[in-house]
N, C-alpha and C positions, 0 to 999 in steps of 0.2 A: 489339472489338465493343461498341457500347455494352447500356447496360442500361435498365429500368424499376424506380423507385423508389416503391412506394406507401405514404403515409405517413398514420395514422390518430390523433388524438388523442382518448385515453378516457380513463376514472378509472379506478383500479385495480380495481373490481368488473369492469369487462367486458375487462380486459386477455387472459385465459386462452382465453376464446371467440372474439376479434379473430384470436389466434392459431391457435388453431385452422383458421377460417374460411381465413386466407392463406397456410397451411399447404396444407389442403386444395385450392387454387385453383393450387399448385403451385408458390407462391416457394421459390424457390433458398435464403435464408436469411432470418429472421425476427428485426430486434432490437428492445429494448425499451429507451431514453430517459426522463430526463427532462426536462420539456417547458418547467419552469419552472428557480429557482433553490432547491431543495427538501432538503439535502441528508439520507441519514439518518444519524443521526450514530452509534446504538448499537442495533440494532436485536437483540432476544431472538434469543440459541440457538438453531437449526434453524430459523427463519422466515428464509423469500424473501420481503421488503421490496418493496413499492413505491410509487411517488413518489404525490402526490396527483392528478398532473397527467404521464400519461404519451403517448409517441408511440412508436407502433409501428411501422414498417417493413420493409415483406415487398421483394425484390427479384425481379425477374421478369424473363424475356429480354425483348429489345427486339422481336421480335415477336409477342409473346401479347398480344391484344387484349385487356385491363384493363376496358374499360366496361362489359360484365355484371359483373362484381365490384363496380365500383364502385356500379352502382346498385343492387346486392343490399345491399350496405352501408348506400346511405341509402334504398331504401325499405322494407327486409323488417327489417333493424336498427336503422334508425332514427338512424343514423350523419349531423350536419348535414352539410351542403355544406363549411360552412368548415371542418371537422373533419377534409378528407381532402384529399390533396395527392399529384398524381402528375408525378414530375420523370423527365427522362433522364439519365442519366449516362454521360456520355463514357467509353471505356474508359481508362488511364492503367496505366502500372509502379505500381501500387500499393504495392506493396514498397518499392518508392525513395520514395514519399509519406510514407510513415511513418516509413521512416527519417528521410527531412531535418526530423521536427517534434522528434528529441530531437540536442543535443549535447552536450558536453563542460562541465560543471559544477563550478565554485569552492565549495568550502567553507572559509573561513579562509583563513590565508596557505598553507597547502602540501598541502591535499587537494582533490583532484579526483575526479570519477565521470566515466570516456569509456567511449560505446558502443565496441565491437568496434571499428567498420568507419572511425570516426574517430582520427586522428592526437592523440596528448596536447600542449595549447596549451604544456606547461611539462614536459619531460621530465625535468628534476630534481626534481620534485615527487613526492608520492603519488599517484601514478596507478592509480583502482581500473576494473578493466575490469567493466563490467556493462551489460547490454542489458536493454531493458522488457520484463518478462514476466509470466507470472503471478501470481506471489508477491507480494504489495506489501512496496515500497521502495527505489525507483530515485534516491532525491533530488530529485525533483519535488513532494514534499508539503512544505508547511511544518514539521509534525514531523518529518520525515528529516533534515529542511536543519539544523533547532535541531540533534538530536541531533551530526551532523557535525561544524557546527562548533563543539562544544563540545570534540568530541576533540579537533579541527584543535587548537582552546586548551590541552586536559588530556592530551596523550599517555601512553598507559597504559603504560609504557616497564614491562618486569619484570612486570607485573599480569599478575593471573587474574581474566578478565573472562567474563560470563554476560549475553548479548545474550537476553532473556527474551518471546520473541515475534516471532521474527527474521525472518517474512517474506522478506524474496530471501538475507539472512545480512548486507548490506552494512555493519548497523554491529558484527558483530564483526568482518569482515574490514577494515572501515578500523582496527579497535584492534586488530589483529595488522597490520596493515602501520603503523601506528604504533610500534610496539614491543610491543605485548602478549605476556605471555611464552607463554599459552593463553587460548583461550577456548571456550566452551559453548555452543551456539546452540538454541534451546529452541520449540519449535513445538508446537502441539497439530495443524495439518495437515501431513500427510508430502508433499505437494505442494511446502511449506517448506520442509521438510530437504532435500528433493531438490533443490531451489534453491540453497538453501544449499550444500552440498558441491560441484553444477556449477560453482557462479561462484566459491569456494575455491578449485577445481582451474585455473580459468582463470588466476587472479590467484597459480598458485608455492604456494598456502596449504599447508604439507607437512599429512597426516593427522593426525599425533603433537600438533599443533598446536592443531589447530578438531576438536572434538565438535560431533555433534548428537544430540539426543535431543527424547522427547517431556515433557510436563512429570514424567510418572511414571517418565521413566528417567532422570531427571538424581539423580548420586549427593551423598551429603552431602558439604557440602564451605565453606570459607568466605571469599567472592569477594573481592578488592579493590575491585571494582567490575560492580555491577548494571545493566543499562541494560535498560527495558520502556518500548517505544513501541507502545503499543497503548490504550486507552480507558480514562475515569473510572473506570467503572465495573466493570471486570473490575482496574485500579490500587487501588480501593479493597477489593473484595474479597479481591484477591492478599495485601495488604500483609503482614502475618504472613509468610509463606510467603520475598516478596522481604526482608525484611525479615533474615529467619535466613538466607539465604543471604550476608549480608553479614559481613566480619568486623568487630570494632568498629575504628571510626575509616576502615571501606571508603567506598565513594563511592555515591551513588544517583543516577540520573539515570532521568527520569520525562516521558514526551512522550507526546503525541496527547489530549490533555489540554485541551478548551476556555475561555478566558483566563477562564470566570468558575466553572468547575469547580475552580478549582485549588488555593483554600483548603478546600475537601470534602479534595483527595487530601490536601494538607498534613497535616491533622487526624488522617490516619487510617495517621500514621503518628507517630507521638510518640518513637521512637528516633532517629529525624532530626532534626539541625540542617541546618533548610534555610539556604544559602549564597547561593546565585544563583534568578534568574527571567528567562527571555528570552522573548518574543513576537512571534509573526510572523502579519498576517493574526488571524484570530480564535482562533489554537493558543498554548498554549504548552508549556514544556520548565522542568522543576524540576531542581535542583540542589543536592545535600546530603551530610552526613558521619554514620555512624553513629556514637552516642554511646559511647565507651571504657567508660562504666559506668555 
């Protein structure tokens, strides 16, 4: 069956009313876009962000007639003409749409990320089974790909490793399918953790193995190697905290980090000898040794 796609572009002041409106009007589901290239890079604690320049679209069966809607839009809201845009969409396997936009992904010479439902391109290799979902960290951002293959480089063979913002868990399960002797997966959302242990349990990860906790249940302890892929600005705040989790002469590795933020993070960490810098895209990924004394 196909469907009705009505698509509205407003500024974030009339975003919540649009909604409402094609709510009320009776669309099946309502998303919010951004309409330009805007992205937010660190948006405050408990605020729901939006773009400067957004598009909204309600979906509606293909035979509800739309044109009182749309004219309530532009003449009682005041909504221009070019601002609104109604398409059909063909019905399709949607399912199978989205699957065939992710596959099987190189990091370094011998790690991979394959969805489920694809075949591993190199079955001798590390092969981490993980599907897109909610948690961020599938290998599709530039700071996942850095941190990756940094392991793919630094195999944590015998380490205790503390993935400190672990999103789907992917980079402490590639450092236990690396060799890692344990690791720690540390989230402040349990939407995470629960990520986390799912895709451990796909990938063999025995429990004894992979912890997770939140940041206030992780026990003292002192890592061989840190990895926090998450923002400047919660990276520079943290530091102290990731900093003593490390033992001297452990490893730090530091991504989601914007290439000209990275001398801030640097700084604000002065028990580090930073080693390496890699950049991809406008991210990068720090690399360093805590100092012995």
């Amino acid at each position: 069956m196909p469907w009705q796609k009505l698509s509205i572009q407003v500024g974030p002041d009339r975003v919540a009313a649009i909604e409402e409106e094609l709510e009320a009007a009776g669309a099946l589901s309502v998303t919010v876009t951004d309409a330009a290239d805007s992205p937010i890079l660190e948006p405050p604690i408990g605020s729901t962000p939006l773009w400067p320049d957004n598009v909204i679209s309600g979906l509606f069966p293909a035979e509800q007639a739309l044109a009182p809607l749309i004219r309530h839009l532009h003449e009682t809201l005041a909504i221009p003409e070019e601002a609104l845009r109604l398409e059909t969409l063909e019905d399709q396997a949607w399912e199978r749409v989205w699957m065939d936009e992710y596959h099987p992904m190189r990091f370094g010479q011998h790690l991979w990320i394959v969805p489920s439902w694809s075949e591993p391109p190199d079955p001798e290799a590390v092969n981490i089974l993980l599907d897109p979902g909610l948690a961020f960290g599938t290998g599709t951002h530039p700071t996942t790909a850095l941190c990756l293959e940094w392991l793919d480089a630094h195999p944590p063979t015998g380490k205790l490793v503390v993935d400190y913002g672990c999103g789907s868990g992917v980079l402490a399960i590639a450092a236990l399918r690396l060799g890692a002797r344990h690791a720690w997966a540390v989230d402040i959302d349990p939407q995470a953790l629960t990520a986390t242990e799912d895709n451990a349990d796909k990938n063999g990860i025995a429990a004894g193995n992979l912890y997770t906790a939140g940041p206030d249940g992780l026990p003292p302890m002192q890592a061989d190697l840190v990895i926090a892929n998450i923002l400047a600005g919660p990276l520079v705040e943290l530091a102290p905290e990731l900093t003593q989790l490390l033992a001297p002469g452990g490893r730090l590795l530091l991504s989601g980090i914007l290439a000209e933020q990275a001398d801030e993070v640097r700084r604000a960490y002065p028990e580090i000898d930073w080693q390496a810098h890699s950049e991809r895209e406008q991210w990068a990924c720090l690399a360093g040794q805590r100092k012995k004394s």
